[in-house]
VEXDREN-2710 file (C-alpha; in Angstrom, 1 decimal):
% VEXDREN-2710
k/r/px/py/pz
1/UNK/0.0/0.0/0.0
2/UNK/1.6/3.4/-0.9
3/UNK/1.5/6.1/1.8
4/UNK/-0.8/9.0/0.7
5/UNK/1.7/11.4/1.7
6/UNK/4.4/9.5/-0.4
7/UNK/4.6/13.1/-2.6
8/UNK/5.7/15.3/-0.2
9/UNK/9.5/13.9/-0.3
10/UNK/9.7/14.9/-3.4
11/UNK/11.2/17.8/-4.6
12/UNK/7.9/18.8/-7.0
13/UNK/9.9/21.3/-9.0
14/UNK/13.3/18.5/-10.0
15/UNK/12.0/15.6/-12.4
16/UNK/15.0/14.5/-11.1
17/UNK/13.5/13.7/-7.8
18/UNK/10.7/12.1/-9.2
19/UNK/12.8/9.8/-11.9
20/UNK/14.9/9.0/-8.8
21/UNK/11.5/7.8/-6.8
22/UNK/9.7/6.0/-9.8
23/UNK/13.3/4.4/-10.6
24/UNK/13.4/3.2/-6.8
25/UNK/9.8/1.9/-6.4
26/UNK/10.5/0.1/-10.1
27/UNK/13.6/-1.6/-8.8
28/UNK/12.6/-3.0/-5.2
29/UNK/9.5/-4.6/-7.6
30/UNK/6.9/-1.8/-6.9
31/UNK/5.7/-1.4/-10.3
32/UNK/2.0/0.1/-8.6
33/UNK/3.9/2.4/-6.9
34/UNK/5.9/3.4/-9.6
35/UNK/2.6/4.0/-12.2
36/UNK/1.2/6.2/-8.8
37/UNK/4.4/8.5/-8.6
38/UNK/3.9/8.5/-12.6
39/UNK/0.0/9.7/-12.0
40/UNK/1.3/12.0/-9.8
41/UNK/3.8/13.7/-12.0
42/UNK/1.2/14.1/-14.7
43/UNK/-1.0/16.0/-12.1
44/UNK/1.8/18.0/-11.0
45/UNK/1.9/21.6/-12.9
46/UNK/5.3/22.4/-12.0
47/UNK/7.6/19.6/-13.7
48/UNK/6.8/17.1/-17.0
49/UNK/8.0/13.8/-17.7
50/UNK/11.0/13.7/-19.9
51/UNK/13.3/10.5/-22.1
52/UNK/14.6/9.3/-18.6
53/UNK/10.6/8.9/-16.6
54/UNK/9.6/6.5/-19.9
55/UNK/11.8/3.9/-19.9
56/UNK/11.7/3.7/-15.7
57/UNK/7.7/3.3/-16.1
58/UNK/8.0/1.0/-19.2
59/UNK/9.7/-1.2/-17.0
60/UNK/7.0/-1.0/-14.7
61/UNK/4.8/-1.7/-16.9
62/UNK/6.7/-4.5/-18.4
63/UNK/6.3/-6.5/-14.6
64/UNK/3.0/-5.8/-14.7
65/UNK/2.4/-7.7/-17.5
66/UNK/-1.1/-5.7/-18.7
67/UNK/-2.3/-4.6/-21.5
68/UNK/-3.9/-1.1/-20.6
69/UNK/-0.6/-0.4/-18.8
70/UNK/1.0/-0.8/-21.9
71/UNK/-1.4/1.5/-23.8
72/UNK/-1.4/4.3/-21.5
73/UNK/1.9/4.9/-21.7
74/UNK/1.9/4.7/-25.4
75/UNK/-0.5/7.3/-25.4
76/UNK/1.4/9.4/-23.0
77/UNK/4.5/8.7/-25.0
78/UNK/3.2/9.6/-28.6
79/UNK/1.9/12.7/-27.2
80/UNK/5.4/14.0/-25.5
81/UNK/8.4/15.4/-27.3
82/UNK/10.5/11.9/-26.8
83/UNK/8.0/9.5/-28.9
84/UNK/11.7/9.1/-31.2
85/UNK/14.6/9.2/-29.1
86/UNK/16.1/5.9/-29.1
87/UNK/15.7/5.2/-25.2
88/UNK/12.4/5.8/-25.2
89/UNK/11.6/4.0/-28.2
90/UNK/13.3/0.5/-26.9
91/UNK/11.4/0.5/-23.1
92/UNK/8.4/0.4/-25.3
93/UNK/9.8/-2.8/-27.3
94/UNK/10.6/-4.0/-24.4
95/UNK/6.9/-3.6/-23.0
96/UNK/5.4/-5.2/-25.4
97/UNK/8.0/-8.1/-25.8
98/UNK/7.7/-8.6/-22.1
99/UNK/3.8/-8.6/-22.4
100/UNK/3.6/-10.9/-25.4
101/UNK/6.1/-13.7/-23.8
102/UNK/4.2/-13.4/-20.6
103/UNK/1.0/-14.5/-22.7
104/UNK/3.0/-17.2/-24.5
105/UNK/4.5/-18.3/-21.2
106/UNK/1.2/-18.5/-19.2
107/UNK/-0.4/-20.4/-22.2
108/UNK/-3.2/-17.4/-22.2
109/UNK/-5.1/-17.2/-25.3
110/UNK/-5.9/-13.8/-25.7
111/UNK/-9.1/-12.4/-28.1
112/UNK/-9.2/-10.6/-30.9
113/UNK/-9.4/-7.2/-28.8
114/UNK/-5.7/-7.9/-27.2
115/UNK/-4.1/-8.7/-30.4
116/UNK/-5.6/-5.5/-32.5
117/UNK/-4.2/-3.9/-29.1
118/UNK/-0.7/-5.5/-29.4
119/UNK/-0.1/-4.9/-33.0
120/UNK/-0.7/-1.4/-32.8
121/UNK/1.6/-1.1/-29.8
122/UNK/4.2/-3.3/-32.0
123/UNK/3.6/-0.9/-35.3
124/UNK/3.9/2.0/-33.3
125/UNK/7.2/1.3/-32.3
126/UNK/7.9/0.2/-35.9
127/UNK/9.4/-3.4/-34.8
128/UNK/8.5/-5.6/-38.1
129/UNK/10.6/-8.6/-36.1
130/UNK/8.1/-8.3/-32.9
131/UNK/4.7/-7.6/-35.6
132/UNK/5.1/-11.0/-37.2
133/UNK/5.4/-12.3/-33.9
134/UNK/2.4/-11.3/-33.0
135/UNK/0.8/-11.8/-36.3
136/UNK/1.9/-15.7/-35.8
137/UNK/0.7/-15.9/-32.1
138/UNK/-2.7/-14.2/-33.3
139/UNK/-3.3/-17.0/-36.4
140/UNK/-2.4/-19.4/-33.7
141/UNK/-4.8/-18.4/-31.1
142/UNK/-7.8/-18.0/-34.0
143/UNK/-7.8/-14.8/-34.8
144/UNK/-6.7/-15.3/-38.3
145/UNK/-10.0/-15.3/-39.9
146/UNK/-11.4/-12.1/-38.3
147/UNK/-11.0/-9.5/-41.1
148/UNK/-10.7/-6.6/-38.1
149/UNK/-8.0/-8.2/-36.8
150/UNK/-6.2/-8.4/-40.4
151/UNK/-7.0/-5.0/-41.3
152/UNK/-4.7/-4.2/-38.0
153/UNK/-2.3/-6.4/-39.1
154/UNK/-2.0/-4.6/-42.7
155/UNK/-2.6/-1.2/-41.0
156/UNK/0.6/-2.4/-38.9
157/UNK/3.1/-3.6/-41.5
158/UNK/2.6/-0.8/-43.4
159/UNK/3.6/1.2/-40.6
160/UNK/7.0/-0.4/-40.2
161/UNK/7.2/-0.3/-43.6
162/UNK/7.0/-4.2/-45.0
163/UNK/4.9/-3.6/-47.5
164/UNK/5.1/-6.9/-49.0
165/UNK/3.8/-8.9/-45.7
166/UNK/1.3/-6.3/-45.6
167/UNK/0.0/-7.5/-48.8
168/UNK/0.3/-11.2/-47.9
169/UNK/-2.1/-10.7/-45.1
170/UNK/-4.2/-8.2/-48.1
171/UNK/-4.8/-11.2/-50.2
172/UNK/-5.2/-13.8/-47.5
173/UNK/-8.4/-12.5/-46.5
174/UNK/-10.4/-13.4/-49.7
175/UNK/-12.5/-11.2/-51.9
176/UNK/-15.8/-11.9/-49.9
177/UNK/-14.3/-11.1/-46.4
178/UNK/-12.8/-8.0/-47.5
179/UNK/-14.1/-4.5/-45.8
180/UNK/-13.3/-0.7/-47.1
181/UNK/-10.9/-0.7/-44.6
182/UNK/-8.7/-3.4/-45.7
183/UNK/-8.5/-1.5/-49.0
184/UNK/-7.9/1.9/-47.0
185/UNK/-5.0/0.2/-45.4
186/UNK/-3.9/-0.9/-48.4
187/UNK/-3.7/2.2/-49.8
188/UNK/-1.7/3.8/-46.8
189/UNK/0.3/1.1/-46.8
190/UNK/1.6/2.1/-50.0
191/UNK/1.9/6.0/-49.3
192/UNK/3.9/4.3/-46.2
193/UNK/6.5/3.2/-48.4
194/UNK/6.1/6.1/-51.0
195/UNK/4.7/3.8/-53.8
196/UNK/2.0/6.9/-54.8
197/UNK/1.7/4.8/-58.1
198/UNK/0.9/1.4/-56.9
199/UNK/-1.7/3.1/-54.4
200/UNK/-3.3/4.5/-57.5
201/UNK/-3.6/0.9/-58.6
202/UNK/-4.7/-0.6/-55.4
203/UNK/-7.4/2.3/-55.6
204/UNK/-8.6/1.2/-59.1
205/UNK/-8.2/-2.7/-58.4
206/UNK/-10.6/-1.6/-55.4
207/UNK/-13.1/0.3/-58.1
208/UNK/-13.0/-2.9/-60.2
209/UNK/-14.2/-5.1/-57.6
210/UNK/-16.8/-3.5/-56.6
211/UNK/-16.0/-1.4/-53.5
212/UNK/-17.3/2.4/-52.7
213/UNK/-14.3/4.0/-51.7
214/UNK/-15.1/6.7/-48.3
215/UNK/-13.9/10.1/-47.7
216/UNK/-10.4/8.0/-45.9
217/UNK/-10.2/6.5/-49.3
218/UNK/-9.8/9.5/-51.3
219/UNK/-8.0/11.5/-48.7
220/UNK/-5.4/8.9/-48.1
221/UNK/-5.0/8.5/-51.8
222/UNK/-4.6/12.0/-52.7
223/UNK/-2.2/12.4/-49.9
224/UNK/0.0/9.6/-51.2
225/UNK/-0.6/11.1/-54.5
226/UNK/1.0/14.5/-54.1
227/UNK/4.4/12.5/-54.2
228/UNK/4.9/13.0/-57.9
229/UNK/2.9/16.0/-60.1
230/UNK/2.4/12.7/-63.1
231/UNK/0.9/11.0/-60.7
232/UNK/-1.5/13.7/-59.7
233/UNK/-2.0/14.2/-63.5
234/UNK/-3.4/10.6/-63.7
235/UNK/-5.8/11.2/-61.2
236/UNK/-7.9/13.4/-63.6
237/UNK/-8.6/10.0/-65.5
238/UNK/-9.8/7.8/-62.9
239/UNK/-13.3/7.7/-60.9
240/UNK/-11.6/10.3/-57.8
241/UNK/-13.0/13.1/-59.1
242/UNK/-16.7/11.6/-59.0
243/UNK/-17.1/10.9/-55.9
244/UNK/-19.0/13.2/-53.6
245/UNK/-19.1/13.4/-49.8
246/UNK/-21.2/16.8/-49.7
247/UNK/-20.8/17.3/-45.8
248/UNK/-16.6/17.1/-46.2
249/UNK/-16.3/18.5/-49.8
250/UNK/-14.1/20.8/-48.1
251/UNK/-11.5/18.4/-46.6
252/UNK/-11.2/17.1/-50.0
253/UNK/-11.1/20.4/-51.3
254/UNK/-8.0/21.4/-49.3
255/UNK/-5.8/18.2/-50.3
256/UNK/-6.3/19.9/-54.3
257/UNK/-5.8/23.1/-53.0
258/UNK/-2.9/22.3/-51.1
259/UNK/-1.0/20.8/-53.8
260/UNK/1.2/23.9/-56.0
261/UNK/0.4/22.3/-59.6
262/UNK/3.4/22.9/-62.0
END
């Protein structure tokens, strides 16, 4: 049980002081106590995290062995100024591999909702190694046939840039399982890598079979699209410019008008 006063031997204005405490509760195997100090360092208005409190707490996290943990730091993370220094980036590889071998190890087959929740830490992170890890421990535990849980996995491959897996799980799915999404994903997948053209075909492969592309369809195309003025060219001739969404004709609007056309 952590002491309600615990704070006050802190020194609130050094993040120094607090590193030093979370560090200390961490390493005599108070991971609870470490995530309170962390709370409390949030709430404080005087001091802010900073590389050296993330790796201390991803530990923490890491002992803990859970999920929401895991994602709550993530979120803190990709919203502070240190979501790319090197440090910071390998605590969270480290969360997750500790998380994802503590699964394996306690022969805990996890649903569909923990998997989505693991590949997006793993593509966040941008570890392709730790993805298809994941990817092989989700088709083991079932998950393989859920096209949500897919479209994660393509969403996350693109990410870390493996475009080629990407499409392997694309095309595993089958033509009658296939959502919007999976072709969206497809699409950002290739902007990912900056393949504008091969986006332009996974667009009109998506046309051919069928699919109404949404307003993420046509934004993320015509975002991949402004890699190349050709390219941009070529869009005049294909079904992009027919396709309406009244209520966010702006949004659209602001990708064309953004673009400085030779």
């Amino acid at each position: 049980m952590v002491k309600p006063n615990v704070i006050q031997i802190i020194d609130r204005f050094s993040i120094a002081s607090w590193n030093s405490s979370i560090r200390e509760a961490v390493n005599q195997g108070h991971a609870q106590k470490a995530l309170l100090l962390f709370r409390q360092l949030k709430q404080n208005s005087y001091v802010q995290p900073n590389n050296l409190t993330f790796p201390f707490i991803a530990k923490a996290c890491a002992k803990l062995s859970k999920l929401k943990y895991s994602q709550m730091i993530h979120a803190n993370v990709a919203k502070s100024p240190f979501c790319s220094d090197v440090y910071v980036q390998t605590a969270l590889v480290d969360i997750v591999s500790c998380l994802f071998k503590g699964l394996r190890m306690d022969n805990i087959m996890p649903d569909a909702v923990t998997i989505m929740g693991l590949t997006q830490l793993v593509s966040e992170v941008k570890d392709t190694r730790l993805l298809s890890a994941v990817h092989c421990f989700g088709m083991k535990c079932g998950c393989g046939g859920d096209v949500t849980v897919a479209n994660t996995w393509i969403a996350g491959y693109a990410k870390c840039g493996d475009l080629f897996s990407a499409e392997m799980v694309f095309f595993g799915i089958g033509i009658d399982a296939l959502t919007v999404v999976s072709w969206n994903a497809m699409i950002v997948g290739c902007a990912c890598v900056e393949e504008p053209v091969k986006a332009l075909g996974v667009y009109q492969h998506m046309l051919l079979d069928g699919f109404r592309p949404d307003l993420c369809t046509i934004l993320n195309l015509l975002s991949s699209c402004t890699q190349t003025n050709s390219l941009c060219y070529g869009l005049h001739g294909t079904d992009v410019n027919h396709v309406v969404f009244e209520p966010e004709t702006e949004a659209v609007a602001c990708i064309y008008t953004d673009r400085q056309w030779p």
